[in-house]
C-alpha positions in Angstrom: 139.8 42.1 127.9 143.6 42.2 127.4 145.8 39.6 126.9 146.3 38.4 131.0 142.6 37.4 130.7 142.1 33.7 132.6 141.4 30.6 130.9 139.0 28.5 131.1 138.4 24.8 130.3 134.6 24.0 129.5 134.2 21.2 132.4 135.2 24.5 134.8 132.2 26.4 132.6 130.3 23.7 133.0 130.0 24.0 137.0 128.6 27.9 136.5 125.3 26.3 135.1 122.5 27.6 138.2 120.3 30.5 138.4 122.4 31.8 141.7 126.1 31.1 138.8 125.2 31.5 135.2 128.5 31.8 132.8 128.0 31.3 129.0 131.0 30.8 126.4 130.6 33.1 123.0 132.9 33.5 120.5 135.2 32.1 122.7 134.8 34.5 125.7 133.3 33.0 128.6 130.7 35.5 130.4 129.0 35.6 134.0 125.6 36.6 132.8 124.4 35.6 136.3 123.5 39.5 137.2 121.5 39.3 134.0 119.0 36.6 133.9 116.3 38.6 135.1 116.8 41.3 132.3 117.2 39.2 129.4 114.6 40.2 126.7 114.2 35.9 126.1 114.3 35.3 130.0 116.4 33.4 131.9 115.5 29.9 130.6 116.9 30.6 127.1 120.4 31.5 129.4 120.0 28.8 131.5 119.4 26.1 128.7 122.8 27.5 126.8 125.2 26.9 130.0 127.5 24.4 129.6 128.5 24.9 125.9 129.7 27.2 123.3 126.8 29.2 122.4 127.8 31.3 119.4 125.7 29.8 116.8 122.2 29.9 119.0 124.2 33.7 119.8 124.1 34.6 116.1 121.0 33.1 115.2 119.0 35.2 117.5 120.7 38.3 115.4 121.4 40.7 118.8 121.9 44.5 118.4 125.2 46.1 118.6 123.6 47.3 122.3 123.7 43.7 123.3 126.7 43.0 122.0 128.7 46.0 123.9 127.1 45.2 127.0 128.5 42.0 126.8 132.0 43.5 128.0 130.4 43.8 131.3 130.3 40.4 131.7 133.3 38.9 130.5 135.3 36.9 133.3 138.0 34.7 130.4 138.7 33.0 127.4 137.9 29.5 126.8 140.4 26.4 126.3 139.4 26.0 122.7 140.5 22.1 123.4 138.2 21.2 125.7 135.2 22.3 123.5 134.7 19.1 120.9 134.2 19.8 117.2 130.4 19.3 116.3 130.2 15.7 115.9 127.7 14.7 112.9 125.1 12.6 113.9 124.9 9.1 112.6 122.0 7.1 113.4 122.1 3.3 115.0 122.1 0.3 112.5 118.6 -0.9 112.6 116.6 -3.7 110.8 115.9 -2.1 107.7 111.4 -2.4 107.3 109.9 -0.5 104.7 106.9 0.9 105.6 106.0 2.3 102.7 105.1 -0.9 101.2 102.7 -1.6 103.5 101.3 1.6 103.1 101.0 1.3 99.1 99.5 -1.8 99.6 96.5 -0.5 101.6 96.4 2.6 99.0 95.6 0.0 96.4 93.4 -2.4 97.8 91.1 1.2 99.2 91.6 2.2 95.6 89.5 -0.9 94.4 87.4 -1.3 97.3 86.0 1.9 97.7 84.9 2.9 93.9 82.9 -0.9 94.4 81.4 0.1 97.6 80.2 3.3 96.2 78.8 1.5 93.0 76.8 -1.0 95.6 75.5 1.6 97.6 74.4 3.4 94.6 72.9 0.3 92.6 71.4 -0.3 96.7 69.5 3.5 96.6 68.2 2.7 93.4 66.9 -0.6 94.3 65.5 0.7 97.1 63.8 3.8 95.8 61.9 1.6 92.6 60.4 -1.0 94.8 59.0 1.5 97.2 
């Protein structure tokens, strides 16, 4: 991993993103994990879903051992063009039609509130009625 190492831009990643070509960008190092889909403790889904962008954070999260980490020098193939990778991008959601639903819902709460105490009290005053006259 010296300094001569090739760089990469992520659309060229991007094109390694099979079963047959699998490369992965971590900590901006870009790996051919290809030779080890099929002995991936998580299988080669969990590879295959991460192709195509940086990876580090779903990396870390997983918490690997130092083992996996050193056998990731067997792997390496570059660096990665840090400015082709876009910053996170924080999600804002589309302008809709504001509709409070939780009006609607309190409303129902409140008229089930009433109702049902009465229906109880008429199926009560019902038993009774029924049980005297028979």
């Amino acid at each position: 991993m010296g300094s001569d190492a090739k760089v990469y831009t992520l659309a060229e990643v991007s094109t390694h993103s099979t079963a047959k070509d699998c490369w992965l960008i971590i900590n901006g190092k870009v790996y051919d994990v290809t030779k080890f889909l099929e002995d991936h403790p998580g299988g080669d889904e969990i590879l295959l879903a991460s192709t195509g962008k940086d990876t580090t954070d779903d990396f870390e999260d997983i918490g690997h051992s130092t083992t996996a980490r050193a056998m990731m020098d067997e792997y390496y193939v570059g660096e990665i063009d840090a400015a082709t990778i876009s910053k996170k991008a924080t999600y804002t959601p589309p302008n809709q039609l504001h509709h409070n639903q939780d009006r609607t819902s309190e409303f129902i709460v409140r008229i089930l509130q009433f109702l049902v105490p009465l229906l109880i009290l008429g199926l009560a005053v019902g038993i009774k009625f029924y049980t005297k006259s028979s």
